[in-house]
C-alpha positions as CSV (number, residue, x, y, z in Angstrom):
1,X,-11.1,-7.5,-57.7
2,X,-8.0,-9.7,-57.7
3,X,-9.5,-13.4,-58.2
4,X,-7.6,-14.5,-55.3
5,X,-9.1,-12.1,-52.9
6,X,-11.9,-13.9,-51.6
7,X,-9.9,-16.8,-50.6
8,X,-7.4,-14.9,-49.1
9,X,-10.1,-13.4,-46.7
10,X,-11.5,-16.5,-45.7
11,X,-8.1,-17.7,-44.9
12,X,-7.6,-15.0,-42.9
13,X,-10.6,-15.0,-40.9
14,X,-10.0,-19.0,-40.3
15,X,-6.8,-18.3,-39.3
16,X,-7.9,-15.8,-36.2
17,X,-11.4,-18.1,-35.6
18,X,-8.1,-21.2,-35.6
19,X,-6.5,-19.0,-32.9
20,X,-9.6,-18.2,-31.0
21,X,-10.5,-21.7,-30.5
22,X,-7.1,-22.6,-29.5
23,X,-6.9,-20.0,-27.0
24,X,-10.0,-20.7,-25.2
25,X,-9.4,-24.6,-25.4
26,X,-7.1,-24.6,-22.7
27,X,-7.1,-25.9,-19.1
28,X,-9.9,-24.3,-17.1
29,X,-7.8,-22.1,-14.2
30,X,-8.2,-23.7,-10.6
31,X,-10.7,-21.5,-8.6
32,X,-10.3,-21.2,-4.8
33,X,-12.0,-19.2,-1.4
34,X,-11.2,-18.5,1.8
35,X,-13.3,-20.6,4.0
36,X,-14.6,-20.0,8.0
37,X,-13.4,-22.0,10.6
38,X,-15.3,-24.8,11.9
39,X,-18.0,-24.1,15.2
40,X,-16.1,-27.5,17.0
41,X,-12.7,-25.4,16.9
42,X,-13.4,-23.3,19.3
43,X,-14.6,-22.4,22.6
44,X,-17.7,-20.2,22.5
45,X,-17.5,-17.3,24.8
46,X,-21.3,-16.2,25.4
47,X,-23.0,-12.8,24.5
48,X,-25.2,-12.6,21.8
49,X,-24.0,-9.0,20.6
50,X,-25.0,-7.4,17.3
51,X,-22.1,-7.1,14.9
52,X,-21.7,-5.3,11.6
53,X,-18.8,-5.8,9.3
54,X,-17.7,-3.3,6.9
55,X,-16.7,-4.5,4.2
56,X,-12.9,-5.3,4.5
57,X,-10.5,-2.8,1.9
58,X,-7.2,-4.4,0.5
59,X,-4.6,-2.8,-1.9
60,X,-6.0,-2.9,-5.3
61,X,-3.5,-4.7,-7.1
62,X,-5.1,-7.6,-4.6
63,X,-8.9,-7.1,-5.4
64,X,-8.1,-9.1,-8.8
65,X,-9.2,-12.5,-10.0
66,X,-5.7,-14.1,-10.5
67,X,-4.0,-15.2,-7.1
68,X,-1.0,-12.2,-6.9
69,X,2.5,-12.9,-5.3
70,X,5.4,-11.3,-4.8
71,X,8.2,-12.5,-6.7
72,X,10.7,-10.1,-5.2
73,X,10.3,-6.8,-2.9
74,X,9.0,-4.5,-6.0
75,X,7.5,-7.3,-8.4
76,X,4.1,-8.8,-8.4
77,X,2.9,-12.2,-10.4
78,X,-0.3,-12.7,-11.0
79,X,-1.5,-16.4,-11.7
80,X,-4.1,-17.1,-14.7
81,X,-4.4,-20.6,-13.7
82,X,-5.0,-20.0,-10.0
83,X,-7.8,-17.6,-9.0
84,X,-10.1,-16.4,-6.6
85,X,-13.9,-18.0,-7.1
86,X,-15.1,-14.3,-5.8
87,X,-14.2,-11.0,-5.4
88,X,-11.2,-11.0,-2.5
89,X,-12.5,-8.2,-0.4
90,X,-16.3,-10.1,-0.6
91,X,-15.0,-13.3,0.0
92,X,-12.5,-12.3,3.1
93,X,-15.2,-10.4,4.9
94,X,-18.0,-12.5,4.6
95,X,-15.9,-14.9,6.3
96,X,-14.6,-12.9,9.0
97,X,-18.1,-12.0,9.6
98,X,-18.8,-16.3,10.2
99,X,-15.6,-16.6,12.3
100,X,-16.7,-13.8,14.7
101,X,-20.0,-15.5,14.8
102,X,-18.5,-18.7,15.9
103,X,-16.3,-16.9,18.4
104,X,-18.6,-14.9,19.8
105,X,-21.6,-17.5,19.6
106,X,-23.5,-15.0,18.5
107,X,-26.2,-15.0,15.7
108,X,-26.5,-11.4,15.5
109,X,-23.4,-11.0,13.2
110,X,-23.8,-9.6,9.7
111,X,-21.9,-8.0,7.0
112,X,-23.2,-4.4,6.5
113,X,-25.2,-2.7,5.5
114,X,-28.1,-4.8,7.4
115,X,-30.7,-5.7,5.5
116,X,-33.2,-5.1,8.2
117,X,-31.7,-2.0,8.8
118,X,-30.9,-2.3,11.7
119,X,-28.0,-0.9,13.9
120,X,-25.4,-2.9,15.4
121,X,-23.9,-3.1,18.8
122,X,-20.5,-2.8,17.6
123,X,-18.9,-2.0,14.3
124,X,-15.7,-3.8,13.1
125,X,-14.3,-2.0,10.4
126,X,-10.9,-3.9,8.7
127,X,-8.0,-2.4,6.4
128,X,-5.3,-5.1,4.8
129,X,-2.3,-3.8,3.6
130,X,-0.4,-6.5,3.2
131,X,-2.5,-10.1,2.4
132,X,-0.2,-12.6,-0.2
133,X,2.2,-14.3,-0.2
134,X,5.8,-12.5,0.4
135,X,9.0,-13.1,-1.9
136,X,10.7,-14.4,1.4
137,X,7.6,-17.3,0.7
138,X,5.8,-16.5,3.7
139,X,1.8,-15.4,3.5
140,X,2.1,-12.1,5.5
141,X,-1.2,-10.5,6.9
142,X,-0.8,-7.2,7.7
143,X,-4.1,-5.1,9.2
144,X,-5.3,-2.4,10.5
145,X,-8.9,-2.5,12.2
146,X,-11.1,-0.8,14.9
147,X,-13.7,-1.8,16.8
148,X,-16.9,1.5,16.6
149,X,-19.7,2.2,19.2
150,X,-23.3,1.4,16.8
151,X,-25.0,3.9,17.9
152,X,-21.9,6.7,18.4
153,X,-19.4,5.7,16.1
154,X,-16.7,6.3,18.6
155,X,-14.1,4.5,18.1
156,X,-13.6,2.2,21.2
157,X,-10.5,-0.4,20.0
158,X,-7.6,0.2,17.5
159,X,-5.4,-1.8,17.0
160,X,-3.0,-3.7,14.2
161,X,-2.4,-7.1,13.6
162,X,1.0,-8.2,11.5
163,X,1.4,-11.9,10.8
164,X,3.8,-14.4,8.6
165,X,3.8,-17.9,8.4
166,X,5.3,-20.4,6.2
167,X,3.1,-22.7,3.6
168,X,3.7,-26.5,3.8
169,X,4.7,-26.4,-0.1
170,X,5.3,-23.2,-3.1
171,X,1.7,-25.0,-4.2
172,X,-1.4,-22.5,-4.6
173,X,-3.3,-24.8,-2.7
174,X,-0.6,-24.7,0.6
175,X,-0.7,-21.0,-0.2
176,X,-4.4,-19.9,0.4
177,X,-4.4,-22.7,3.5
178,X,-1.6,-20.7,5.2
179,X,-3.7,-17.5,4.2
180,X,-6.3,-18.6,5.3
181,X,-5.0,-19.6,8.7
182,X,-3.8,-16.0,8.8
183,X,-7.6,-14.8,8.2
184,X,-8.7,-17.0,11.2
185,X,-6.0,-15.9,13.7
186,X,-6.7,-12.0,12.9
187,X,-10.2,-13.1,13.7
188,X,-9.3,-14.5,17.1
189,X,-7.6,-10.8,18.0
190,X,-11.1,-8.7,16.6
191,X,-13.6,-11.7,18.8
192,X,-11.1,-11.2,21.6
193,X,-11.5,-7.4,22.0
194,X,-15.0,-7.4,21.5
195,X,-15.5,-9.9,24.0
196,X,-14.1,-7.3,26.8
197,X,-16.6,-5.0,25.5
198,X,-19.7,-4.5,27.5
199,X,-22.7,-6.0,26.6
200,X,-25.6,-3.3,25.7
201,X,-27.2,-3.0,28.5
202,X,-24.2,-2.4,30.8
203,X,-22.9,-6.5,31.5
204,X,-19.2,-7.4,30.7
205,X,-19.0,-10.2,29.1
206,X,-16.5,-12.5,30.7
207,X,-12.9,-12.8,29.1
């Protein structure tokens, strides 16, 4: 063996631990979630109903860690230094589960499956096509949900919901705010059709 073989291993193998370090001493990405509204900012509109919510389904190229945009109409960038702290689809129907609670001032809403098992009042299924922001700049929301019978699963509401607004700034930060806002207005428009849903037990609730 070549006397200089040795050390040209070891250089090697500092070299790569050299680049390891380097690459892992970087910045630490910024982490964000999508957060309910607050019980003050709305008015509560009676009927303790049971509601389940499925989980929500988005595009998969969404259900990612890094923060995805849309740079133009058939390219997507995906942001290593801005992420989401959870799992996108976990994270936007946990709280769209909260906001309907608040709406509805109701206690009795929970993200299926129940733990206790037991069946809701009303399901509240949600599919997102379209949740990022857009290359015109705007966050878009774009849904499709029902509203199910518990005990039938007859589909009693469908509807879509297809919204746009502007962020303050191109910031990450401005960017999951005006997302989020989007999250709490689809939110409104589910709460508002159950509400005209009868309560079990044969009451309407009032609108």
């Amino acid at each position: 063996m070549p006397p200089h073989a040795f050390p040209r291993r070891w250089l090697l193998l500092g070299l790569v631990a050299a680049s390891t370090v380097a690459g892992c001493s970087g910045a630490e990405p910024r982490l964000y979630v999508l957060a309910p509204m607050e019980p003050d900012e709305v008015a509560k509109r009676g009927g303790n109903r049971s509601i389940g919510v499925q989980l929500v389904s988005l595009p998969e190229y969404l259900d990612r860690s890094e923060i995805v945009t849309h740079t133009s109409a058939n390219e997507l960038r995906a942001n290593r230094d801005d992420r989401w702290a959870e799992r996108l689809p976990n994270n936007v129907t946990r709280v769209l589960a909260e906001n309907l609670s608040t709406l509805l001032a109701s206690d009795r809403v929970h993200v299926m499956p129940s733990r206790n098992g037991d069946r809701a009042d009303y399901e509240v299924h949600v599919d997102i096509d379209r949740f990022e922001r857009a290359a015109s700049g705007q966050s878009v929301l774009d849904a499709r949900w029902t509203i199910s019978d518990g005990a039938t699963q007859k589909v009693l509401v469908r509807d879509e919901t297809r919204l746009a607004n502007r962020a303050r700034d191109q910031g990450y930060p401005a960017l999951v705010a005006a997302m989020n806002d989007n999250l709490t207005v689809l939110s409104h428009e589910i709460a508002g059709a159950i509400a005209k849903l009868p309560q079990k037990g044969g009451r309407r609730a009032s609108s």
